[in-house]
N, C-alpha and C positions, 0 to 999 in steps of 0.2 A: 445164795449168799454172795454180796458182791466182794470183790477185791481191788483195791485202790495203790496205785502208784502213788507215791512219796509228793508227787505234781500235783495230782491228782487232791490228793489230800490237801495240799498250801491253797486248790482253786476253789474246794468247797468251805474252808476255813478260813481262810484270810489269814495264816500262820505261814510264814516262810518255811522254805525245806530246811534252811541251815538254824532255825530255831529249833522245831520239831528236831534235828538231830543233839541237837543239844541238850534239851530236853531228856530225850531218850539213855543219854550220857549218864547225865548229874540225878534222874529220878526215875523212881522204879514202876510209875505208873501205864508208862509207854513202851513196851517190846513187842515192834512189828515181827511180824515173819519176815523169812528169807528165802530167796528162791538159793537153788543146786549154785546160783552164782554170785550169791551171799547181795541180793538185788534188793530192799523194802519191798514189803508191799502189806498193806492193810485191810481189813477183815470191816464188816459193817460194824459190829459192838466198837472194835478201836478207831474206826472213825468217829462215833457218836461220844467215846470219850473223850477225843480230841476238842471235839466241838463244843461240849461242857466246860470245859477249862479254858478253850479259848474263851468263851464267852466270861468266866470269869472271870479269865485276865484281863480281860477288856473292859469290866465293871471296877478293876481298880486293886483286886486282890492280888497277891502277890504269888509268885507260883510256887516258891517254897513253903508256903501255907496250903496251897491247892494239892500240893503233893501228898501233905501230912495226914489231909483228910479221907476219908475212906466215902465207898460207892454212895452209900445213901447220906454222909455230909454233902457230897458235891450236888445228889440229885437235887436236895432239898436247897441249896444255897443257890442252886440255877434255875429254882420256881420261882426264889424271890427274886431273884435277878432279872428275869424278864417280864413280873410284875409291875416292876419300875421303871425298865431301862426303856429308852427312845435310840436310841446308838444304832443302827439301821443294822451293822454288821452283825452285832449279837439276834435282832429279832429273825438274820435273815438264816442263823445258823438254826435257831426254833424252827424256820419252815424247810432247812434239810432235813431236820430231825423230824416232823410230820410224814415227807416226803418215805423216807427209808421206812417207816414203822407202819407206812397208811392210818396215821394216826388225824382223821378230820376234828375231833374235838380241840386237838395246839393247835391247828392251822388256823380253826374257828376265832378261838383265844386272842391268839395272837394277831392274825389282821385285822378282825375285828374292834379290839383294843388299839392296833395303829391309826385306824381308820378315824379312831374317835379323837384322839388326842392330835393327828394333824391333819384329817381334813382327805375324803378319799384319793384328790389330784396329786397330793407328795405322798400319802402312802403308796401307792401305786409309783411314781416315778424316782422316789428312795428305796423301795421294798421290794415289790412286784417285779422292774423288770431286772434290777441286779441281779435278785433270785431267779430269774429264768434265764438270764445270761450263764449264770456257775451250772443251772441245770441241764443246757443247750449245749453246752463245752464240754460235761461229764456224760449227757447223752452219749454224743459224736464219738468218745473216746469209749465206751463201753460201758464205764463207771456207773450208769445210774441204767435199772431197763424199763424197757418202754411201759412196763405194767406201773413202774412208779411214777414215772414223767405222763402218762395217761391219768394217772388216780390225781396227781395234783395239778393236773390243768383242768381237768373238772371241776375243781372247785375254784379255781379263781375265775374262768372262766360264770359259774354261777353268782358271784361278786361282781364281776363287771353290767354282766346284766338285769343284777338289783339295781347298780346304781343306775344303768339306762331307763329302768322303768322311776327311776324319780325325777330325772332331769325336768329342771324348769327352763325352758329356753329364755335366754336373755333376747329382747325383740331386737329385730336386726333388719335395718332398711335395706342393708346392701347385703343381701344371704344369699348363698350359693346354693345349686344343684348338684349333689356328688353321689357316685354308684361307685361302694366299695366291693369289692371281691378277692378270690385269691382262685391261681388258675390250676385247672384242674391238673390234679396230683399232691397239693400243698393243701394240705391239712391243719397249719399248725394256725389258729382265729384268732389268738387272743389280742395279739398289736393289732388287727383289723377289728375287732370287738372296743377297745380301746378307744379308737381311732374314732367309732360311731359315736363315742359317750361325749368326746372332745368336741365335735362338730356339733353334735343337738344341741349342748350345752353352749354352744358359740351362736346357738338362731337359725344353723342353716339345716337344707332340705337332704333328707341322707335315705337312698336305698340300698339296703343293705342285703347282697345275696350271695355272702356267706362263703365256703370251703369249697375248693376242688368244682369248677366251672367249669364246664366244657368253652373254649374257645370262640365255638362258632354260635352258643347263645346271646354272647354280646350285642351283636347288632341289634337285633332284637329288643333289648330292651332298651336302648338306648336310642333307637328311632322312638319307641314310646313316652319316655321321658325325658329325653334331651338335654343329658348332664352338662353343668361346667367343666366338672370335674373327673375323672376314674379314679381310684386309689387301690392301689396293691401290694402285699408284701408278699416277698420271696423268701424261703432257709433255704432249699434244698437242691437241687437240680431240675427240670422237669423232665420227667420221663419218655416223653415224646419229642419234646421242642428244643434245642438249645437256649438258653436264656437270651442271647443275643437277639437272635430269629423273635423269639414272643415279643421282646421289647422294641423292633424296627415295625412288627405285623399291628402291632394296638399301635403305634404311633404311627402309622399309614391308613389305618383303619379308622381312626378317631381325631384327624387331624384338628378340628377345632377345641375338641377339647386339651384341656393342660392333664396331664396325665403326673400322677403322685406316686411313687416307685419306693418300700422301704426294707428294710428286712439285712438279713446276711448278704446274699448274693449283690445284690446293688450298690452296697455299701462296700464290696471288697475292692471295690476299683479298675477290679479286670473287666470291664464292660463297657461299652461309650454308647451315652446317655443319648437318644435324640433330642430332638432341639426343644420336642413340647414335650419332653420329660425331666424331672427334676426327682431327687432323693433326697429324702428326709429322715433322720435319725431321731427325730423328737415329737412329742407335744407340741412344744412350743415350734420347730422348725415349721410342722402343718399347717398350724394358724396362721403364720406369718409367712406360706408359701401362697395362702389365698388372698386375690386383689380384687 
C-alpha cells in the first residue's frame, strides 16, 4: 500500500495543499491519517478519491455537490467525465489511476481515445510526458514503486512503438544521420523512443540502439555509419561515470558530430555543456536543433 505526503498528493492531482486542507475542513469525504506528529499523510483508496473529484471539479461540478454524492455516484459520474473531457489534467489523473490499480484496459481507453481526438504528436506532448513528469517526481520521492512505474511504461512505451511502425516519412532533401542511445546504467527509453518517432517522421536516417550502452561500443558503430548526429538522454546518475566525465569523453570522442543531450540531469544546469553539445527539452527544440 503506498502512503502519500500532502505534496505528494497536490503533484499527482493538480489540487493545492491548502485546498485539499480545506476541503477536508468543510466535507467529510477526505480524512487523511496522521502520523504520532498529527503530520497528513494518504493511503492509495484516499488518493484515488481525491483524484475522482478532482477530476470532477475540474469538469465544472461543484464540490459541494461532489460531497453530497456517495462512492458509486462519483465512480459513475467520473466514467462520464472522461468519456468526454479533453482537459489534459483530468485524462492525466485517469492514467494515475491506471498506474495504481495496473489497470491496462483505462490506460487503453484513455490514450487511445486522446490519440484519436488530437492527433498522436499532442497527445503525447499534453499527456504522455506531464504524466511521466508527476510519475518521475513521485518515483524519486517513494510515492509510486517501481512495479507501478515499470507496468506503465510498458505500455506507453508499446504506443510509441505502434506509432513508429506507421510513420510515413515526409521526403527530405536535407536528412540527417542520427545514432540515438542512452549510456549504460539508464534504463529509462521512452524520451529516446519518442525522439525515434520525431525524426522518421521528419525524413531522417535513425539508428536506434536502445537502453544502458556500454560506452566503449560507440566507436564502433559510428565508424560504420557515420552519424551527423548522437542523441541521448539522462534521469539518473551514472553509476560508473560522473555525468560531466561521459559528456567531455562523447564530445572528445565524437568531435565532428553535434551531439543532442536531454533528460533530467542536463537540464538541471549543474553541468557545462561542451561546445558540440546542446540540450533540448522538446520536440520541437530537436527539430529545430537540426541544420
Amino acid at each position: 500500500m503506498g502512503i502519500y505526503s500532502i505534496k505528494e498528493v497536490e503533484t499527482l492531482s493538480g489540487i493545492k495543499a491548502h485546498t485539499l486542507r480545506i476541503w477536508e475542513q468543510r466535507y467529510d469525504f477526505l480524512s487523511p491519517d496522521r502520523t504520532d506528529s498529527n503530520i497528513r499523510h494518504y493511503t492509495d483508496e484516499q488518493l484515488k478519491v481525491i483524484l475522482n473529484v478532482a477530476t470532477l471539479n475540474r469538469s465544472g461540478m461543484k464540490i459541494s455537490k461532489i460531497a453530497a454524492m456517495d462512492a458509486h455516484q462519483i465512480a459513475s459520474a467520473v466514467r462520464e467525465a472522461y468519456e468526454i473531457t479533453t482537459e489534459p489534467d483530468s485524462l492525466i489523473d485517469s492514467l494515475v489511476h491506471s498506474m495504481l490499480d495496473f489497470d491496462e484496459a483505462r490506460f487503453e481507453k484513455v490514450l487511445s481515445s486522446s490519440i484519436l481526438k488530437l492527433g498522436f504528436d499532442d497527445a503525447f506532448s499534453k499527456l504522455i510526458i506531464p504524466f511521466m513528469i508527476r510519475t518521475g517526481v513521485l518515483w524519486r520521492t517513494g510515492a509510486v514503486r517501481i512495479v507501478q512505474e515499470h507496468f506503465i511504461s510498458s505500455l506507453i512505451r508499446r504506443k510509441i512503438c505502434a506509432a513508429i511502425d506507421t510513420v510515413h516519412a515526409q521526403e527530405n532533401k536535407n536528412k540527417k544521420k542520427f545514432i540515438l542511445f542512452l549510456p549504460e546504467g539508464e534504463t529509462h527509453e521512452l524520451l529516446l523512443l519518442y525522439s525515434e518517432y520525431v525524426l522518421r517522421k521528419n525524413g531522417h536516417e535513425v539508428v536506434y540502439l536502445g537502453s544502458s550502452l556500454p560506452f566503449e561500443e560507440l566507436p564502433f558503430m559510428t565508424d560504420a555509419f557515420t552519424p551527423d548526429y548522437l542523441v541521448t538522454f539522462q534521469t539518473i546518475p551514472l553509476e560508473h561515470l560522473p555525468y560531466q566525465d561521459f559528456l567531455d569523453r562523447l564530445s572528445a570522442m565524437f568531435p565532428h558530430c553535434q551531439i543532442i543531450v536531454g533528460g533530467h540531469l542536463p537540464s538541471s544546469g549543474r553541468y557545462k555543456l561542451p561546445a558540440n553539445c546542446i540540450n533540448v527539452n522538446s520536440a520541437e527544440e530537436l527539430i529545430a536543433s537540426i541544420h
